[in-house]
C-alpha positions as CSV (number, residue, x, y, z in Angstrom):
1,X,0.0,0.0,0.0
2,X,3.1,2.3,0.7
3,X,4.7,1.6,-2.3
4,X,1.1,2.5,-4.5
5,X,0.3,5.3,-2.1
6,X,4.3,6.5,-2.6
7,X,3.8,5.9,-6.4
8,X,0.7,8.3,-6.8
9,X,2.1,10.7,-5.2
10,X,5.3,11.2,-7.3
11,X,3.5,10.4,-10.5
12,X,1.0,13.3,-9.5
13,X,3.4,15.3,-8.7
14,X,5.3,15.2,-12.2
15,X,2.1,14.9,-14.2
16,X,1.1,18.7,-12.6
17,X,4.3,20.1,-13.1
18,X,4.5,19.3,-17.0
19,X,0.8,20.8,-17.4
20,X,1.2,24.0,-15.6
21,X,4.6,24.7,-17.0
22,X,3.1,23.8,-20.6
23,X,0.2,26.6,-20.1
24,X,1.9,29.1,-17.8
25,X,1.8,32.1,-20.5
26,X,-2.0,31.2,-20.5
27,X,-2.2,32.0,-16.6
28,X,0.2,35.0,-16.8
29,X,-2.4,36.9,-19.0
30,X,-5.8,35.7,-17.3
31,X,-4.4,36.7,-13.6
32,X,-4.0,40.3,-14.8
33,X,-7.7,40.6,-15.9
34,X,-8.9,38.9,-12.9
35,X,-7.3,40.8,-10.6
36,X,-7.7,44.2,-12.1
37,X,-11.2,45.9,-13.4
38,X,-11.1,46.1,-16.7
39,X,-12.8,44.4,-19.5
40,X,-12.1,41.2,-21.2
41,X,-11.9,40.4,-24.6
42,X,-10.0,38.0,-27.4
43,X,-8.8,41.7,-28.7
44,X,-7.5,42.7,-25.0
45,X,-5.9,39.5,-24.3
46,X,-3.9,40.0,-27.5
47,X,-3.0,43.3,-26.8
48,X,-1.7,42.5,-23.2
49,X,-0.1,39.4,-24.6
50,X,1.7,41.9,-27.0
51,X,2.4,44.3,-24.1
52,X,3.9,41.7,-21.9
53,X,6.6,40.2,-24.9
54,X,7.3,44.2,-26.0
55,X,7.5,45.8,-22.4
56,X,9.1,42.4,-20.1
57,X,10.2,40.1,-22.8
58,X,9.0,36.3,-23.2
59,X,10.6,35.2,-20.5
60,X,7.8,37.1,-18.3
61,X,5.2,34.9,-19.5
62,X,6.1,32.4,-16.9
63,X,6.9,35.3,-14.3
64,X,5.7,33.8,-11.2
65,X,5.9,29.9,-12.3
66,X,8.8,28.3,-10.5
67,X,6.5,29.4,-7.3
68,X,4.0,27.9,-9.4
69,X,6.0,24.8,-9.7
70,X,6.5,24.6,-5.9
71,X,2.7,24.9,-5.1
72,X,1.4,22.7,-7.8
73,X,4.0,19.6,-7.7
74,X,2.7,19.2,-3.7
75,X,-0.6,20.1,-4.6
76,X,-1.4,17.9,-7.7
77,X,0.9,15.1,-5.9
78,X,-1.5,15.4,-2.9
79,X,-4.5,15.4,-5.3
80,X,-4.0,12.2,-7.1
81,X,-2.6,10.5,-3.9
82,X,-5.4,11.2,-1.3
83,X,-7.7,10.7,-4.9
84,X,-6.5,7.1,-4.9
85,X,-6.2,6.1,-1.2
86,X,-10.3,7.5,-0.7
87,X,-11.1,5.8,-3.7
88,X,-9.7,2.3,-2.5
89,X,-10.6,2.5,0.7
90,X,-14.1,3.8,1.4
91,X,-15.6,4.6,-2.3
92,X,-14.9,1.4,-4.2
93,X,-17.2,0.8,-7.1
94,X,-18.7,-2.3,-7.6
95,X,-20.2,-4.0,-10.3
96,X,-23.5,-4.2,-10.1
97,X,-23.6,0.1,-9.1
98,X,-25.2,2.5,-11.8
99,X,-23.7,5.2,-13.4
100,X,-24.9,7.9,-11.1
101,X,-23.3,5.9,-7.9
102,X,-20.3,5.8,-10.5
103,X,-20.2,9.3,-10.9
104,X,-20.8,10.3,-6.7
105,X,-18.3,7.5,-6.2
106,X,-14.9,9.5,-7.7
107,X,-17.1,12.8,-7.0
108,X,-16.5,12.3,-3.0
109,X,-13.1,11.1,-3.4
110,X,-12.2,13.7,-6.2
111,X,-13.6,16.7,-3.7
112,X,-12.0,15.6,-0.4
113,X,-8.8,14.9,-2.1
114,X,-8.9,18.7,-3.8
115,X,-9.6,20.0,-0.2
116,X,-6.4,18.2,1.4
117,X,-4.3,19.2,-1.5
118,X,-5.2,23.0,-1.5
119,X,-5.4,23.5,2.5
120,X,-1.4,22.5,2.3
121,X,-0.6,24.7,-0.4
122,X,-2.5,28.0,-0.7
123,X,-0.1,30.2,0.7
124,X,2.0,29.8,-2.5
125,X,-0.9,30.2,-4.6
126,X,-1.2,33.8,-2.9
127,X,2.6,34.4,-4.0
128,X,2.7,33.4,-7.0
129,X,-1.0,35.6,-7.8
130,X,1.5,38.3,-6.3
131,X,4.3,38.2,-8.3
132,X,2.6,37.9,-11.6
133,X,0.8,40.8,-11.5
134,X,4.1,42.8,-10.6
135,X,4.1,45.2,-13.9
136,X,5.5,48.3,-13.6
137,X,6.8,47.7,-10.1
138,X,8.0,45.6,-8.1
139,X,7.6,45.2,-4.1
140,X,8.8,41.3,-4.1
141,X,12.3,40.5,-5.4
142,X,11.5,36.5,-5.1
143,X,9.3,33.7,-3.5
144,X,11.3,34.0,0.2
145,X,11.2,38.0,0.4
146,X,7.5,37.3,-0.8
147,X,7.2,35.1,2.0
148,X,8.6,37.2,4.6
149,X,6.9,40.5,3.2
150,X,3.6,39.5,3.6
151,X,4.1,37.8,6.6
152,X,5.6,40.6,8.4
153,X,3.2,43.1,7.0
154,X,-0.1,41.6,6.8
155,X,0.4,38.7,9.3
156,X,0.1,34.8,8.7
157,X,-3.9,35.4,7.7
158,X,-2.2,37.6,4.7
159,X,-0.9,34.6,3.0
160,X,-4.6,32.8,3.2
161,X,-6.6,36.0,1.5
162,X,-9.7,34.1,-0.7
163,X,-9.1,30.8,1.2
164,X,-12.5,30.3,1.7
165,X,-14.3,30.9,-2.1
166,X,-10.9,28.5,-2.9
167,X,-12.5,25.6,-0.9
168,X,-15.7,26.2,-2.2
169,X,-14.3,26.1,-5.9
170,X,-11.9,23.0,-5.4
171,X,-14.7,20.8,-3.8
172,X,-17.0,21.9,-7.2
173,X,-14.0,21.4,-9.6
174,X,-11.8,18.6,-8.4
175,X,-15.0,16.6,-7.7
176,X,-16.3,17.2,-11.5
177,X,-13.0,16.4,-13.1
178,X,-11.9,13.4,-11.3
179,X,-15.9,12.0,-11.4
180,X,-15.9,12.7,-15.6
181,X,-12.5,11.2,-15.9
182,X,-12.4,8.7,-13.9
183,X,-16.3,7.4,-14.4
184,X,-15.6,7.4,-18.3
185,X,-12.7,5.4,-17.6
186,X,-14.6,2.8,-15.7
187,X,-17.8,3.0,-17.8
188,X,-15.9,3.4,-21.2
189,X,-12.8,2.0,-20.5
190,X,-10.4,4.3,-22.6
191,X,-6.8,3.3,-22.5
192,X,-4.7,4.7,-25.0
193,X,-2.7,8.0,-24.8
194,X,-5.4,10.4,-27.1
195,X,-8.5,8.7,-25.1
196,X,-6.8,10.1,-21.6
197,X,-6.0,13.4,-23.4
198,X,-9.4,13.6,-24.7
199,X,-11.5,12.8,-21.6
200,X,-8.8,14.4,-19.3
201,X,-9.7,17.9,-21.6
202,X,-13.4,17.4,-21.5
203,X,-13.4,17.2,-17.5
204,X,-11.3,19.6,-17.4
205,X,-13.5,22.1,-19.0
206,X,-16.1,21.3,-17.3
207,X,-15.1,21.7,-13.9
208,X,-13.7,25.1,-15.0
209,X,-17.3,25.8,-16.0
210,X,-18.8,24.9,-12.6
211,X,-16.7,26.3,-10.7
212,X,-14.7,29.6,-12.1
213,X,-16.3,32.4,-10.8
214,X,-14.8,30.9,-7.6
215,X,-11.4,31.2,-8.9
216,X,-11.9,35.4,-10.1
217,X,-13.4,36.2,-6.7
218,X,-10.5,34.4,-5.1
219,X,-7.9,36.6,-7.3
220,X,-9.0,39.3,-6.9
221,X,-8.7,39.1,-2.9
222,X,-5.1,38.0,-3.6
223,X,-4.4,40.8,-4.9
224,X,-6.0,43.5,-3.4
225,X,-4.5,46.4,-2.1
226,X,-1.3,45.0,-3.5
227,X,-1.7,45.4,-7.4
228,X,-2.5,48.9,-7.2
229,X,1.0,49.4,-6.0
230,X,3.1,47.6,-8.7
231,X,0.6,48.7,-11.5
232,X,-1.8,51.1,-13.0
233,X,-4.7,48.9,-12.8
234,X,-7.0,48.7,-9.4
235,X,-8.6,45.9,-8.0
236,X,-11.9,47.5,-7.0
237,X,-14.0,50.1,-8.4
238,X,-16.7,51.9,-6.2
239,X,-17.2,52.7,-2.3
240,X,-17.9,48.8,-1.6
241,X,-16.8,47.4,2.4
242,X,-14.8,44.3,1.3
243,X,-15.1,42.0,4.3
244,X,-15.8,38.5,2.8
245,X,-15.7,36.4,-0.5
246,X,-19.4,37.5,-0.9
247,X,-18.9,41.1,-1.1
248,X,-16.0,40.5,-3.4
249,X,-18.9,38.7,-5.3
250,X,-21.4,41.5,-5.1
251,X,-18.6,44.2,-5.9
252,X,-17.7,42.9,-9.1
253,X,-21.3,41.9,-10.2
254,X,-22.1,45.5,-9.4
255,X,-19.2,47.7,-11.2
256,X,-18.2,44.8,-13.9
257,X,-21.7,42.8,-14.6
258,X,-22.1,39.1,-14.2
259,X,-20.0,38.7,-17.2
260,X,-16.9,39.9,-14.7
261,X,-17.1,36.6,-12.7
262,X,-16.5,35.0,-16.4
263,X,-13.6,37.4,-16.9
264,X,-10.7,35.8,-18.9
265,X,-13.2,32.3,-19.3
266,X,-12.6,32.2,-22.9
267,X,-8.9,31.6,-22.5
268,X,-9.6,29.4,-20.2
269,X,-11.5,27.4,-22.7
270,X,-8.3,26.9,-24.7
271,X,-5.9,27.1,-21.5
272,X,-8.5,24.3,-18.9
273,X,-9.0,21.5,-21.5
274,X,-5.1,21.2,-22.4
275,X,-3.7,21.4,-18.5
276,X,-6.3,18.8,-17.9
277,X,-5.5,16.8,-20.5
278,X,-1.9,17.1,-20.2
279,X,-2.1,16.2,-16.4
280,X,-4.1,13.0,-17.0
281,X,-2.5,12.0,-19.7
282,X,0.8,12.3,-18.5
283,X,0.1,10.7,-14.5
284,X,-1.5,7.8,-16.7
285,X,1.9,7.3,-19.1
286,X,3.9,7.7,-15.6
287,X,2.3,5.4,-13.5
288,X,1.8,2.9,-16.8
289,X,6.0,3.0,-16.4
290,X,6.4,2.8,-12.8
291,X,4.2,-0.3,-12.7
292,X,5.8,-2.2,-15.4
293,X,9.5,-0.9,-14.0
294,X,8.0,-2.4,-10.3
295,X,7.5,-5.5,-12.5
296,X,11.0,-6.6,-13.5
């Protein structure tokens, strides 16, 4: 069980790595519309993406993702091992079950694992919303001074800001993905490399679309107060008392529409499916090795 448990959590670990370095210029862009108010478009994403290589160079499009790295190789290790060991030991399917049990069966598993993985790893998700959005500033020099910055200045609670909307989103979107990907594997039984990609990309998608107005309310408590000082952009608009996730909520439905807790949902569209299907599709080719190399 060690070994399997061990074996998860490496191949996890990898398997998130290789997807959020593969679409890190994707998450550069979308963080600064979400945390800034300002409209999005297909035309204003190209003219920031133009912005960013003229003004920082192409190297700035993965500005903030070796933090990234550092948060998401624990986190998506976590994921896929507390995925498997819930799975195995308390939401086994059986063979007589229907395909909704199917579905609530990696659901539950898929949500609690999500919650684990996210509660150990949000305060670098805070940095690394910090450092990306650094444009024509800067206040952090690295992850440590980001660290130490926020922790001296706005306390431990600083590096936790839109933990709760977080939850609330991770239970929604890692219990959708891992129920559509892992159900179709059990009901359809795809094995091969495009099948994983394929599925992995569908799920993907739509556990962004449950759950991403979640994720903008969530950036844009990151980085308030703080993007205002390392750009020209603010991160509220009106005379709004910002005390909770909700009045995040109501603030931006009120100055930006509904449409603003969509904001940057089209590149997600493009950006969701392929991390997804990159992540599943990779974890699947890893463990596929590490149980044939256990083999000999």
């Amino acid at each position: 069980m060690v070994r399997e448990e061990l074996q998860k959590f490496v191949c996890g670990g990898i398997a998130g790595a290789v997807a959020k370095t593969s679409i890190a210029p994707f998450d550069r862009v979308k963080v600064l519309f979400q945390t800034t108010v300002r409209s999005f478009s297909l035309r204003s994403a190209y003219f920031e993406i133009s912005r960013i290589y003229t003004q920082e160079g192409i190297r700035a499009f993965w500005k903030g993702n070796f933090v990234q790295l550092v948060r998401i190789i624990p986190y998506s290790a976590i994921q896929f091992m507390m995925y498997d060991y819930f799975k195995r030991n308390y939401f086994q399917s059986t063979t007589n079950q229907g395909r909704a049990q199917t579905l609530l069966y990696n659901f539950l598993p898929g949500s609690i694992a999500g919650a684990i993985a996210v509660t150990w790893t949000y305060p670098f998700e805070v940095v690394r919303t910090r450092l990306a959005v650094q444009v024509t500033s800067k206040i952090y020099t690295g992850i440590f001074h980001a660290f130490s910055h926020i922790g001296h200045n706005e306390g431990y609670k600083g590096l936790f800001n839109g933990f709760s909307p977080t939850m609330l989103g991770i239970v929604v979107y890692s219990g959708t993905t891992f129920s559509l990907y892992f159900s179709s594997k059990e009901i359809i039984g795809h094995k091969g490399s495009k099948e994983h990609f394929l599925f992995g990309a569908v799920s993907g998608l739509l556990g962004q679309l449950s759950s991403y107005p979640f994720e903008v309310i969530r950036k844009r408590m990151q980085a308030h107060g703080f993007i205002e000082k390392v750009s020209s952009f603010k991160s509220s608009s009106g005379d709004f008392a910002l005390k909770g996730w909700m009045s995040y909520g109501f603030m931006i439905v009120k100055t930006e529409g509904v449409k603003g807790l969509f904001k940057g949902f089209t590149m997600n569209m493009v950006k969701s499916p392929i991390a997804s299907g990159i992540v599943h599709t990779s974890n699947e080719a890893l463990n596929l090795y590490a149980n044939k190399s256990w083999k000999k």
